[in-house]
N, C-alpha and C positions, 0 to 999 in steps of 0.2 A: 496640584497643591505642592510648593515646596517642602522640602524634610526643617527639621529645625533648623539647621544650618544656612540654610537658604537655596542650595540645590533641588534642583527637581526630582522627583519622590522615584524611583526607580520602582519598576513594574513587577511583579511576583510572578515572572514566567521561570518557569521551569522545562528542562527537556521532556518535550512529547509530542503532540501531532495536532494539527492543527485541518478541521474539515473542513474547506473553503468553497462555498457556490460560488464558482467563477462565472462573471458575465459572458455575454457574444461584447466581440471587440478586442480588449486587450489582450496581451499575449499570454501566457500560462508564466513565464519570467516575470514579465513585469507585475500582474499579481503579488508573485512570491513577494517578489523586491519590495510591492507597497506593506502587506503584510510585515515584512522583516523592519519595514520602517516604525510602523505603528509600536510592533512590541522590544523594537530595539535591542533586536537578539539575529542571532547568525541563521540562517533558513534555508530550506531546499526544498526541491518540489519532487514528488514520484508519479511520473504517467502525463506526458507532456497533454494537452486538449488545444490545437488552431485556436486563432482566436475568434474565430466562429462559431467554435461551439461553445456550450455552457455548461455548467453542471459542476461534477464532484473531483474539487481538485486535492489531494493530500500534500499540507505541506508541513515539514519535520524541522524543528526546532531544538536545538544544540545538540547533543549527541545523538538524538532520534536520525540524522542525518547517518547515521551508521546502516539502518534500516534499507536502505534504499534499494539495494540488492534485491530483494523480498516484494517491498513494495510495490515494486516496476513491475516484477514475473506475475503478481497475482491478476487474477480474472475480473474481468470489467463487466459492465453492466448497461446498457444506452437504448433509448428511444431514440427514433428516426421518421422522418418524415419522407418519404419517397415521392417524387413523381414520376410516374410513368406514361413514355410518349406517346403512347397507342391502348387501345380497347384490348388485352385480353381476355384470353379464355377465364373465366370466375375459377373453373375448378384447376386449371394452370397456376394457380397464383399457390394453393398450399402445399401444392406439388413441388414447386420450385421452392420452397420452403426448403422441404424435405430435402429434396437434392443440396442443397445448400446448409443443412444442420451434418456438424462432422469432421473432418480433416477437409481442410482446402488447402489448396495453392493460391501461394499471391505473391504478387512482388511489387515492391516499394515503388510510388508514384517516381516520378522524373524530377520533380523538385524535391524528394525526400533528400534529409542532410545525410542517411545512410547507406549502403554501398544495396543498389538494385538486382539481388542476389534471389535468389527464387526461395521461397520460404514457405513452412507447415506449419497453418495454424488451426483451433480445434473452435467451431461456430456449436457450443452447445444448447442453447435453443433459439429459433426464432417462433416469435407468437406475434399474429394481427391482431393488434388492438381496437383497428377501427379502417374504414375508407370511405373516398368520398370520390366519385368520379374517379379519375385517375390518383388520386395520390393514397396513401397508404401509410399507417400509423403502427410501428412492428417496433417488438421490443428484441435485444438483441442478448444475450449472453456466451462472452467470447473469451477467447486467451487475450494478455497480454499484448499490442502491439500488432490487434487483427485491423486493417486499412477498412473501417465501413465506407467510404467513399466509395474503393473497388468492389466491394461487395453490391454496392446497390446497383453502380452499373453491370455485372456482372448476371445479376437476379433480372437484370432490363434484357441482357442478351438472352438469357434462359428463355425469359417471356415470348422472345422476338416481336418487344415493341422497344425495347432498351429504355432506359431512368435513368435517374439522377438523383441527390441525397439534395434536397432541402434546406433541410433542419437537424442536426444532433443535439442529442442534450444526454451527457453519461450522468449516470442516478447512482452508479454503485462501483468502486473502486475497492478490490478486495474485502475487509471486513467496514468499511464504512459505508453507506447508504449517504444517499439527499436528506433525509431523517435529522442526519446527527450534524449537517453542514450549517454552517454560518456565513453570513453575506461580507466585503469588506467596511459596510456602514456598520454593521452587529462587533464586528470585531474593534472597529474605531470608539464606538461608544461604551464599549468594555472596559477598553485602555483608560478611556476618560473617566470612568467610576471609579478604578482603580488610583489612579491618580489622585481622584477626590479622600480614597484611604476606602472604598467600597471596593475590594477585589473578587468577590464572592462569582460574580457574573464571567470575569474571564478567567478564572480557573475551571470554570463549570466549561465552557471552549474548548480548553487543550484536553486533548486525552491523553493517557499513558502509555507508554510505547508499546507495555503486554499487549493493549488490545489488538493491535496489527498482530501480535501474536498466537492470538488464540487459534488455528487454524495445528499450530506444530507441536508436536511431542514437549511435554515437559518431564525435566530433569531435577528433581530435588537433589542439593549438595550436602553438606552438611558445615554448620557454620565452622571447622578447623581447616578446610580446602578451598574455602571463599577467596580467603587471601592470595593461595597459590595461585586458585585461576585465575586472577586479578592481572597477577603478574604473565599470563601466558602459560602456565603450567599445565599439561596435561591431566585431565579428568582423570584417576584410576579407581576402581572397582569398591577399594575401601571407602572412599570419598562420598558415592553414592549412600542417600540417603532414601529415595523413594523415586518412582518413572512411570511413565506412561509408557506402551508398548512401543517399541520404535524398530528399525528395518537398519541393516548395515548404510553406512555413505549417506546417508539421511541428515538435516537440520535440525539443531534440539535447541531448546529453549535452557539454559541452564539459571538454576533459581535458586533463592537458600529455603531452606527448611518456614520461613516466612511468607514464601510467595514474591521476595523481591529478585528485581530482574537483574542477573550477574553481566550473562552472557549468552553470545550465541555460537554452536558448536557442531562441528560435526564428527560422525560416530563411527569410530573403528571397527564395533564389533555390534551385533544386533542386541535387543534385550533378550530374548532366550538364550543369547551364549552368554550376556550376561548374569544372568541367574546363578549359573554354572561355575562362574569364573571366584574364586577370593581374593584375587589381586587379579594385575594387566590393566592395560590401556582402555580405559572405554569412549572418552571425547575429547578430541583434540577443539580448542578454542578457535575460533574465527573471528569475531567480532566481542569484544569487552565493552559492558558500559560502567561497570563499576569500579569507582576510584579505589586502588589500592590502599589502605589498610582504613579502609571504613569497616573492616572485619581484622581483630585481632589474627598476627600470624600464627598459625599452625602445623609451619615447616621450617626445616631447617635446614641452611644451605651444606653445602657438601662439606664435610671436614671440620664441624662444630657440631 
């Protein structure tokens, strides 16, 4: 529906994260791209998925595109469909399980777009959901960027009957689940209701970028240092308003005394040296999401 004017009613998206059940077919891009079309706003994707597989894709909408860093390194989640080319041993099969939950080795397939360099990634559970003759229904929890392709073949050599993956489908991409994902028809007819002046359904969609962040230390500021770190400024000791425990060289969540999201920063000194400290350095800023001076300033520059 147009606005008064006669233009087309412009969408109440706001920055934050969008849970998209990607189909098998298109590519994890093109996705984005239709998504970015629908809500008419700037988008990116974390945690590429072939376009074979299906499942839980995260895509970040206007400044949640800051995110990305974070979103990529978190731990994934996926069902797999194996077939294996020969009869093994039954009690082989949870054995190679085991062998296989843990620190592997892998290196990037020959069509990978990144450089085929030998790499350690952490396989922390596989569980059999189910089989059927040869093929095999395991659920998978892994780092970031672990190749289940080579993994299945890899479980086929262990066997010595060798496999082949199937079917993928990832269920859980850091803090989002298949749960909270929407299809691109859910998201199309969102927009549409929205448009009609019904926005309630695609707000209920986007999530907020905290939630990708619940996983990391938070830092209460207090609202007269809001401004500074806006600007880049260094977090110091006064500034602190309340924390979670956190570890030196660590990622903090910096927040105001409200719960809104400032920034994201990393920490000079631990929180027990913190405690200790009444002034100094405690986080240096990395990533800002908050417009400068949506928080009245609280400092003043050198020499006034």
């Amino acid at each position: 529906m147009p606005g008064k004017d006669g233009a087309p009613r412009l969408l109440p998206v706001r920055d934050g994260l969008l849970v998209i059940d990607k189909p098998r077919g298109p590519s994890s891009h093109q996705v984005t791209a239709w998504a970015g079309e629908i809500l008419g706003a700037r988008v990116g994707h974390a945690g590429t998925l072939d376009p074979g597989v299906s499942g839980v894709l995260t895509v970040m909408i206007g400044k949640a595109v800051r995110l990305a860093p974070i979103l990529l390194s978190e731990e994934k989640e996926y069902l797999c469909l194996i077939r294996l080319h020969g009869d093994p041993d039954k009690s082989r099969v949870d054995e190679a399980f085991v062998e296989f939950t843990g620190r592997i080795y892998q290196r990037p397939p020959r069509k990978s777009a990144v450089a085929r360099n030998l790499r350690i990634r952490m396989i922390h559970e596989i569980d059999l959901l189910d089989s059927d003759d040869r093929l095999l229904l395991i659920r998978i929890r892994c780092d970031a960027g672990t190749y289940i392709r080579s993994l299945c073949h890899h479980i086929g050599l262990a066997l010595g009957t060798g496999a082949h993956m199937v079917e993928l489908r990832r269920t859980r991409s850091g803090q989002f689940d298949e749960n909270q994902a929407c299809t691109l028809q859910d998201l199309a007819d969102a927009a549409s209701e929205a448009r009609l002046g019904n926005s309630d359904i695609l707000k209920s969609l986007i999530q907020s970028p905290e939630k990708a962040l619940a996983s990391l230390p938070k830092v209460a500021i207090r609202d007269t240092a809001v401004d500074a770190i806006c600007h880049g400024a260094v977090l110091a000791r006064p500034g602190m308003s309340s924390y979670d425990e956190f570890g030196k060289g660590v990622t903090v969540v910096l927040t105001t005394s409200h719960g809104e999201l400032v920034a994201l920063g990393r920490t000079l000194v631990s929180s027990k040296e913190a405690l200790n400290l009444k002034n100094g350095l405690i986080v240096s800023p990395s990533t800002v999401f908050m417009e400068p001076g949506t928080y009245d300033r609280g400092w003043k520059k050198a020499g006034r």
